[in-house]
N, C-alpha and C positions, 0 to 999 in steps of 0.2 A: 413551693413556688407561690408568691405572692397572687391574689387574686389582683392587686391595685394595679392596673396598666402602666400607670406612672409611678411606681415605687424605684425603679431605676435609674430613672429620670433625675427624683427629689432626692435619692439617695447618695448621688454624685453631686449634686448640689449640696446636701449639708457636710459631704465631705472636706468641699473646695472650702466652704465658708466657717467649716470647722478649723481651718486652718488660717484665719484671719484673727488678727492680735487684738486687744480690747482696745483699744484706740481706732480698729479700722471703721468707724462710723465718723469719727472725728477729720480722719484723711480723707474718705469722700465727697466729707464737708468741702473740705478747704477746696480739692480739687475743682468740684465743680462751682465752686463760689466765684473762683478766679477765672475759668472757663465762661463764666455768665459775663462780669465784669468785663472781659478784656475782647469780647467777640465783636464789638462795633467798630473801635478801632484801636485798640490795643493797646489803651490807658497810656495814653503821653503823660509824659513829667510835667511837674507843673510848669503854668508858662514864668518865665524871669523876673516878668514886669508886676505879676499878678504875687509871687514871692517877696519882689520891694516893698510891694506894698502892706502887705503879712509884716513885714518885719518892722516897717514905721510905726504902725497904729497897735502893735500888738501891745509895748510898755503902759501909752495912753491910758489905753482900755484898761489893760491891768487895775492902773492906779485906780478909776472910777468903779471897777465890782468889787474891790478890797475895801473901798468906803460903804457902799451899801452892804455891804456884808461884812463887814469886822472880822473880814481875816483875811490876810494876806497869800496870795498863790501865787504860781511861776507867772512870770511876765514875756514867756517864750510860747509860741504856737509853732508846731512846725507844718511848714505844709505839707501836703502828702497827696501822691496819688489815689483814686477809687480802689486799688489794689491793697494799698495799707489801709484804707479803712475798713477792704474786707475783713481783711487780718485778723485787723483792731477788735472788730465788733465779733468775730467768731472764739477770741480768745474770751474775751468779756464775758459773751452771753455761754459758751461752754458751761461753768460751774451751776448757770442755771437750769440749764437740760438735760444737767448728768442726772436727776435723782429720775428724771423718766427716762433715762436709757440704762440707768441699775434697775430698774424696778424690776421683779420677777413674773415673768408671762403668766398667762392665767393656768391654772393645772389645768393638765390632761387626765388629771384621777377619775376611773369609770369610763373614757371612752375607748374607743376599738383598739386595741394594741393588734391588730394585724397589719398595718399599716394602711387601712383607709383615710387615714385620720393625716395624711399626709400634708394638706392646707393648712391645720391649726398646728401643727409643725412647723410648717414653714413660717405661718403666720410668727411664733415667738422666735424663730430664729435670726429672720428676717428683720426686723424689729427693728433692733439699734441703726441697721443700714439706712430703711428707711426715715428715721429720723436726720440722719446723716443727709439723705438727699433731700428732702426738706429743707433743713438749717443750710445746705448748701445755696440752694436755689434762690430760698429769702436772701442769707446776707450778701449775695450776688446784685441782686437786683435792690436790695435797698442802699448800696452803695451808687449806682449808677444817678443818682439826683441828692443825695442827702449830703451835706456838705460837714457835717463831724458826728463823732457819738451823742450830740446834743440832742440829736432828733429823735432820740426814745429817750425818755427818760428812768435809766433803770441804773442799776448800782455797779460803783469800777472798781476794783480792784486795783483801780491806779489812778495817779493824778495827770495824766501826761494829757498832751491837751495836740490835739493834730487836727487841719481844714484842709480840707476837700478842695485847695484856692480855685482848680479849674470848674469846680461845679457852682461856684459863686459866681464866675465871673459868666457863667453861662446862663443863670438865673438871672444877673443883672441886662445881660446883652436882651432875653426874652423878655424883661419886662420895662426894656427900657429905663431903668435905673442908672441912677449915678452908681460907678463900682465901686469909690470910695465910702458912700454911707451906705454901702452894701455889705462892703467887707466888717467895717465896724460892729454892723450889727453881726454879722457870723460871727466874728472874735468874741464879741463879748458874752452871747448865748454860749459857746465852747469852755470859754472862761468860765462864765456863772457854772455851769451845769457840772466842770471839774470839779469843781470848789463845793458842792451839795452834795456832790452824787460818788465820791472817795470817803463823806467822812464815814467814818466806824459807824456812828451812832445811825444814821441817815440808812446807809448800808444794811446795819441789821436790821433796820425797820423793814425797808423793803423787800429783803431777804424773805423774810416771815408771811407778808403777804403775797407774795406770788409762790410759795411755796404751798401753800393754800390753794392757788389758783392751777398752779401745776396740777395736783392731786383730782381736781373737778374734770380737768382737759383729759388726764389716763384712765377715769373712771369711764367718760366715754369710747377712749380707747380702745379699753377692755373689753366694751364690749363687743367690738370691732371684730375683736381678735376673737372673740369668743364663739361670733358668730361664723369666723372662717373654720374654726375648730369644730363646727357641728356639721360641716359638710361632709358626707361619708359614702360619696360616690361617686362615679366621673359623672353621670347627670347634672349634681349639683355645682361642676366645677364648669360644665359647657352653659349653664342658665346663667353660672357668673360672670365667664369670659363674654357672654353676646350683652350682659347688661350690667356693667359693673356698677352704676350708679346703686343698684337695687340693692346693696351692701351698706348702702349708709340710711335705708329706707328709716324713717321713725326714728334716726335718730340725730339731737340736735344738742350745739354746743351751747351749754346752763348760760342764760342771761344777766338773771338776776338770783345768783346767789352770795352768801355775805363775802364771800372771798372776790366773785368777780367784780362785785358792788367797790368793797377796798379798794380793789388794785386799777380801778379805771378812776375813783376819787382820788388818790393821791399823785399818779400818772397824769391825770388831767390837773390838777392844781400844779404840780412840777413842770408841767408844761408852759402854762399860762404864767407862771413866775419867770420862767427864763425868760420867753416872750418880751413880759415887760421889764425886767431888766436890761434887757439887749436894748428896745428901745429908751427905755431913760438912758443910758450910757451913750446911746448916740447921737440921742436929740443934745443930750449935753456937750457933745461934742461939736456938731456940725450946724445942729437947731432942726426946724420940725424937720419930719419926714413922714408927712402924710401918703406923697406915693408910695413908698417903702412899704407904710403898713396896709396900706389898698392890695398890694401885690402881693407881700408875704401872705396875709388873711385868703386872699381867694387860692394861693399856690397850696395852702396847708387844708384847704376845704374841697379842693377839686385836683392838685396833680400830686398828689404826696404818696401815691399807691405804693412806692416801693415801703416806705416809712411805716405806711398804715400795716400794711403783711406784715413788716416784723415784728410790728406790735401786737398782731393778731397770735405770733407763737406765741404770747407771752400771758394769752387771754384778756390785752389789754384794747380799748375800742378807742381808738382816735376820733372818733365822731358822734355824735350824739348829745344827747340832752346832758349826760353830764359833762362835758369837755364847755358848752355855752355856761352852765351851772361854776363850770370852775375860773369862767374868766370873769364873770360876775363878781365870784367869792374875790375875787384876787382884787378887782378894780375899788370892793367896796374895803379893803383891808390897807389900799393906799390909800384913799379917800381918805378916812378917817383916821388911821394911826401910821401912813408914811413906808415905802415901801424897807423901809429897817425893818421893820414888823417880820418878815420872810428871814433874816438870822435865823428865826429860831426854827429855820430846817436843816441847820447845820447837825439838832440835836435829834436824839432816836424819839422821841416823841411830840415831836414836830410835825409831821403830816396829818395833813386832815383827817380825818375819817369821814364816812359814805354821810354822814349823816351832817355832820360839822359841815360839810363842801354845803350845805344850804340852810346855813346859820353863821355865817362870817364870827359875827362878837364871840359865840361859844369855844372856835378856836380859837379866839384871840385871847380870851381870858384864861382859859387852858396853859397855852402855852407861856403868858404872861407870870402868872401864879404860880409853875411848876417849878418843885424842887431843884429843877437842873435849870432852869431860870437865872 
């Protein structure tokens, strides 16, 4: 007989969840994604009018970022419910969170095999789930305001290009915006951001560095885990339950290392390029839209929380000194050499680096002079 009080307990617990297929962290996802999404009011279709309009301006635009960007992409957006964008965005971002839900928990080599140790069991069993209700929760909630995949900038595995039309026209209706130089500008950030963010070359760049970044985020993880693995008696499990916070004491997600450093300089220049190509495409279309950018600027600095979360699984910071840093870089890159200049993120050595995001000419010249040039 077990000394653990709860060995019974946990014991029918990894049975149940021994019987859960590798994928069931992925089905949790989705489940409670669309659970989160649909609980206000149950994600109506888009409206009719708000689809006409999708459908007029979508060729327009087309034409206009296949000029700034010398290559041609679909000239179709489809609209879509908050429901397909959950979808969208959990198929997408899936291949980036599998390598921390393969990862191998931390050993158990040296501690109690009598089954005290039953928390840092659970802790690695448990694992991929909790991942799963995480990734749920986020892309839940970042769909409920974000109007396409545009709004993190991370790598697709597809060129298909879908808008959020009722989250536009709900952003226009709150800032008092005209919806037609509202929608333009959503198409055309959608557009640009396909068209970057599918190529191969683009892709593997970014691939590599949050792969890096992934690795920083499970290091703290780890230790997470490692620390539930050293509780060895029900004492230590009642001091957890009255204070769970006291599990994350001391420790904190890496700021400034060279991976997180990467991945918030090129996420933030990616950012700021779509930005202003959505606006040049629209100003050229409609003429200024100085409200536009008044509202977009303060809705991206103060209501974007669902957006900012996603970008936080990804260890990327929406905010801060580099994101002002990368719209600097960007305004002084059109300034001077013409927003064509940004082509050369079609290629895998095309993104900035931590350190290029505040020295504009050095990528410029970089990217001008390269082989793949």
């Amino acid at each position: 007989m077990t000394d653990n009080p709860f060995g019974g307990l946990f014991g029918d617990l990894f049975s149940v969840l021994g019987q859960q297929g590798p994928d069931a962290w992925f089905d949790t996802a989705k489940t409670l994604a669309l659970n989160v999404v649909r609980q206000a009011d149950n994600d109506p279709n888009p409206d009719p009018s708000e689809r006409q309009r999708l459908e007029r301006f979508s060729p327009l635009v087309a034409r206009h970022v296949a000029a700034l960007l010398s290559v041609t992409g679909s000239d179709t957006v489809d609209a879509a419910t908050r429901s397909t964008l959950t979808l969208t965005a959990l198929d997408q971002w899936r291949p980036l969170i599998q390598p921390m839900v393969d990862a191998p928990p931390p050993s158990l080599e040296g501690l109690d095999p009598s089954g005290a140790n039953v928390m840092g069991q659970l802790a690695a069993t448990l694992g991929p789930l909790f991942t799963g209700f995480q990734l749920g929760s986020i892309a839940g909630h970042f769909s409920e305001r974000a109007w396409s995949m545009a709004a993190l900038p991370l790598p697709r595995t597809s060129s298909a290009q879908i808008l959020v039309v009722n989250n536009v026209a709900t952003f226009a209706q709150e800032w008092s915006l005209d919806p037609d130089t509202t929608s333009i500008f959503a198409v055309a950030r959608e557009m640009a951001a396909a068209t970057i963010l599918s190529q191969p070359g683009t892709g593997d760049a970014l691939r590599a560095i949050l792969l890096d970044a992934v690795r920083d985020a499970m290091a703290v993880q780890g230790d997470i885990v490692s620390r539930l693995q050293s509780m060895v008696n029900p004492d230590d499990l009642a001091s957890l339950m009255g204070n769970p916070e006291s599990l994350l004491d001391g420790l904190e997600l890496p700021e400034h290392t060279p991976a997180v450093d990467a991945i918030n300089a090129a996420a933030a220049a990616l950012r700021s390029v779509l930005d202003t190509i959505g606006f040049t495409v629209t100003e050229s279309i409609v003429g200024p839209a100085t409200t536009l950018r008044e509202a977009y600027l303060r809705y991206r600095l103060s209501d974007a929380r669902g957006e900012d979360a996603a970008a936080a699984l990804f260890g990327i910071s929406h905010q801060g000194e580099h994101q002002t840093q990368a719209d600097a870089f960007v305004y002084e890159i059109v300034e001077n050499h013409g927003i064509e200049a940004f082509a050369a993120l079609l290629r895998v050595d095309g993104l900035p680096s931590a350190s290029e995001l505040w020295t504009p000419e050095e990528w410029f010249q970089r990217v001008t002079n390269s082989p793949l040039a």
